[in-house]
C-alpha positions in Angstrom: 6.2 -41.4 5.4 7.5 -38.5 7.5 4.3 -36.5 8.5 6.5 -34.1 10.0 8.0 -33.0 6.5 4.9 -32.7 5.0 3.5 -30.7 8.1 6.6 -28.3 6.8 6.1 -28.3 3.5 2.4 -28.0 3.3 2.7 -24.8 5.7 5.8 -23.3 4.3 3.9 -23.6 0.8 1.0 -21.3 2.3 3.6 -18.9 4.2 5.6 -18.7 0.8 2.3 -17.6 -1.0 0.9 -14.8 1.7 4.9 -13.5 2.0 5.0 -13.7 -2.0 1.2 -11.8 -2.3 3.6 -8.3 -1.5 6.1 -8.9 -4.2 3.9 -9.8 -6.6 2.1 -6.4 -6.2 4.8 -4.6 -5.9 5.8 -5.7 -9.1 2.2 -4.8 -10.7 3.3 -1.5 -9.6 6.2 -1.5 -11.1 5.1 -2.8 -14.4 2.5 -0.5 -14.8 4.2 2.2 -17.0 5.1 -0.2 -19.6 3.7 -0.7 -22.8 0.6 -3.5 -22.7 3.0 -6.4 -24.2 5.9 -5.9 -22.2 4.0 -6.2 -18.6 3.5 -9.8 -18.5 7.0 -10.2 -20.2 8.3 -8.2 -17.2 6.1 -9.9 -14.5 7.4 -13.0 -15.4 10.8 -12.5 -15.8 10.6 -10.4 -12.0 8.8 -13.3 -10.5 11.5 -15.8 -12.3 14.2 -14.0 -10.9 12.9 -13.8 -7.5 12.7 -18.1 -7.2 16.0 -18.0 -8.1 17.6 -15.5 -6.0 15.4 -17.5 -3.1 17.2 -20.8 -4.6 20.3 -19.3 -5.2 20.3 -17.8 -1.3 19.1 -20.8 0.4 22.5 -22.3 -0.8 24.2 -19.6 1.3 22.3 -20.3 4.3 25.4 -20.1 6.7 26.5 -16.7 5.1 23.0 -15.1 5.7 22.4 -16.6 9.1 26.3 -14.7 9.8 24.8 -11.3 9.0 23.1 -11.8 11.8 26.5 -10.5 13.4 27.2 -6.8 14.3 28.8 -5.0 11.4 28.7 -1.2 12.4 28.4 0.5 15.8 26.7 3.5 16.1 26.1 5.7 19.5 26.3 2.1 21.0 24.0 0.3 18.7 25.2 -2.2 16.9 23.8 -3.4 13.0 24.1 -6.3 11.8 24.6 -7.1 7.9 20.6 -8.5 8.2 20.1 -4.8 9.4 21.9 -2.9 6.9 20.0 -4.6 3.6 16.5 -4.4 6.4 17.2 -0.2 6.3 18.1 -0.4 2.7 15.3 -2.1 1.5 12.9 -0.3 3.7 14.1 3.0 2.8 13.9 1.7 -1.0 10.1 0.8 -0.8 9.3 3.9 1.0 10.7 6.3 -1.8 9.0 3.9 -4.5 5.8 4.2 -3.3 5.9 7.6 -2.1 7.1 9.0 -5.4 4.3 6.9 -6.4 1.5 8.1 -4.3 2.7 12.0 -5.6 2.3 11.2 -9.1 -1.5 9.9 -8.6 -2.5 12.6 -7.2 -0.9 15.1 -9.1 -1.6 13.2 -12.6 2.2 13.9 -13.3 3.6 11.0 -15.7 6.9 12.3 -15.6 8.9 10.0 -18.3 11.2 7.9 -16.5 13.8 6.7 -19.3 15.2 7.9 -22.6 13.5 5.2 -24.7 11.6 2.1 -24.8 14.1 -0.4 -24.0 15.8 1.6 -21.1 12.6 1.8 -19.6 11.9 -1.8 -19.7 15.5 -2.7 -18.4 15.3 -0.2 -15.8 12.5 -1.6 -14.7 13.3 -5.0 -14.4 16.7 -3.5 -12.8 13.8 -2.3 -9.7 12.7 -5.1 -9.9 15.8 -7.1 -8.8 16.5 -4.5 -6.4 13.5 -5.4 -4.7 13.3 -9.4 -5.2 16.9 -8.9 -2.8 14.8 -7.7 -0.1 12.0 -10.0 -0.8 14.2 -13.2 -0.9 16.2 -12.3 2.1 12.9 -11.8 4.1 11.9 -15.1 2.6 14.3 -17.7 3.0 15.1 -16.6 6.5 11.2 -17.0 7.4 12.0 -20.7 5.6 15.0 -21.9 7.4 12.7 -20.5 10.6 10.1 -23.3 9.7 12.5 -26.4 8.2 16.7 -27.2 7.2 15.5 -29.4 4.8 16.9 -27.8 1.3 14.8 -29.8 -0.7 11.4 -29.3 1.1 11.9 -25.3 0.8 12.7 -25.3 -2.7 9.8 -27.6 -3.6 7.8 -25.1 -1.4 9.2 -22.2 -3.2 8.6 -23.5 -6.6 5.1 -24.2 -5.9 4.5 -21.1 -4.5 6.0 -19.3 -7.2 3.7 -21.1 -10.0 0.8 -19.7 -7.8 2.3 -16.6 -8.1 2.9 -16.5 -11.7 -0.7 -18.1 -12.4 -2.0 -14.9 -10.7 0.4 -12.1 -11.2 -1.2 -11.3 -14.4 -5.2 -11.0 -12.9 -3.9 -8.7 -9.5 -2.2 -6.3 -11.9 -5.3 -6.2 -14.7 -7.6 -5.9 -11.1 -5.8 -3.0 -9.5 -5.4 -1.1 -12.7 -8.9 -1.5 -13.5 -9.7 0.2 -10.2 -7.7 3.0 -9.2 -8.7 3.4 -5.1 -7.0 -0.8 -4.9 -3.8 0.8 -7.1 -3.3 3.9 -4.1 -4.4 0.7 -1.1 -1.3 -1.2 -2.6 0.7 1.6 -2.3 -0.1 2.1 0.9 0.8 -1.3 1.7 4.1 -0.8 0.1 4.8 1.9 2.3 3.2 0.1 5.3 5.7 -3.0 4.4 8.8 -0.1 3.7 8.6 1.3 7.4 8.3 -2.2 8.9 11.4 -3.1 7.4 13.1 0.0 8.4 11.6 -0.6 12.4 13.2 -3.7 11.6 16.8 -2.8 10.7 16.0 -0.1 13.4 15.9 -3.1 15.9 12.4 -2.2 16.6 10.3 -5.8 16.3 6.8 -5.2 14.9 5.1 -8.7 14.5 3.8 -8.7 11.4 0.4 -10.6 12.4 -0.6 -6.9 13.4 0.6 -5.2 9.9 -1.3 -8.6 7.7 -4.4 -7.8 9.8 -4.0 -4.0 9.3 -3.8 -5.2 5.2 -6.5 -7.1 5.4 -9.2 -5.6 7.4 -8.0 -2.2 4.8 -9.0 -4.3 2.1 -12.5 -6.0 3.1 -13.4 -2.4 3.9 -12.2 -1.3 -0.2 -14.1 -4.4 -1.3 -17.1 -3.3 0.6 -16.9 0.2 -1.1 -16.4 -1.3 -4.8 -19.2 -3.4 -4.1 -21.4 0.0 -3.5 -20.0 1.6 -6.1 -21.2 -1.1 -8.5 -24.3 -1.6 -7.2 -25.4 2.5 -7.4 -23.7 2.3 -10.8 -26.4 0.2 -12.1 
């Protein structure tokens, strides 16, 4: 029994969960102007795709690891292929959820597509968009941890179960309470301008940004807790 392996797999499994907790709220965000039968349809075809983009990049490993190499010099900085999708991604995430953030508060639902079905296929079309980013992030943190192909799809598959076990129960939670819905946001925009520092060449460790997430959210959980209690 190679302990070392399942030392990989067991922590990769957890890593794959925590890194997949932004996706999946991200895609509650998106989903949320859809008509009630179509969200979960939409979830799980989002989360679907995003395993196998993972799986389908993990295959490519040699190709991603090369866009590691400058592509484009600018004033004497050089970006890398990584760097480029990093900026595009960010800057992709940042729009979303500030576009986002000024419909709340204005109570503007500004209709999106010309009919039922182009807003359900655009959506899923942002949601692709965004599993690119996602998977990218994802399978490079993997080959980080283990080169064993099997272990990180295993780990990924798992992960993604988890995922699509819960998807459903953090989108019916934040839409139940509006103050979580402009927190995630936040968070999207948190996560937007880390990947843009990034692609920027600017390294943020992301302990410090999951710690800002957290601590953001045991203080929200605090208030809803109030709130219930001086409801009664």
């Amino acid at each position: 029994m190679d302990y070392a392996l399942i030392g990989s797999f067991a922590s990769l499994t957890a890593l794959e969960i925590v890194l997949g907790i932004d996706n999946v709220v991200f895609i509650a965000l998106l989903v949320g102007h859809l008509p009630e039968a179509q969200k979960n349809k939409a979830r799980i075809i989002g989360l679907v795709l995003a395993l196998l983009m993972r799986i389908g990049m993990l295959f490519g490993v040699a190709w991603i690891i090369g866009l590691k190499d400058p592509w484009l010099n600018v004033m004497g900085h050089g970006f890398s292929g990584k760097d480029l999708l990093m900026l595009a991604g960010g800057l992709f995430l940042l729009h979303k959820a500030t576009d986002s953030i000024h419909n709340e508060l204005t109570q503007e639902h500004v209709e999106h597509y010309q009919s039922y079905k182009g807003g359900f296929v655009a959506t899923i079309v942002q949601i692709v968009m965004i599993d690119i980013v996602f998977s990218f992030d994802s399978v490079i943190t993997a080959v980080g941890i283990t080169e064993h192909l099997p272990v990180i799809i295993a780990a990924m598959t798992i992960a993604m179960m988890v995922m699509l076990a819960s998807s459903g129960m953090i989108a019916g939670f934040i839409a139940k309470h509006p103050t979580l819905k402009m927190l995630a946001l936040s968070f999207v925009m948190m996560i937007g301008m880390l990947l843009v520092a990034d692609g920027l060449g600017v390294h943020v460790p992301k302990g410090y940004i999951y710690f800002a997430m957290s601590f953001s959210l045991g203080v929200e959980i605090l208030n809803l807790v109030v709130r219930k209690k001086r409801g009664k």
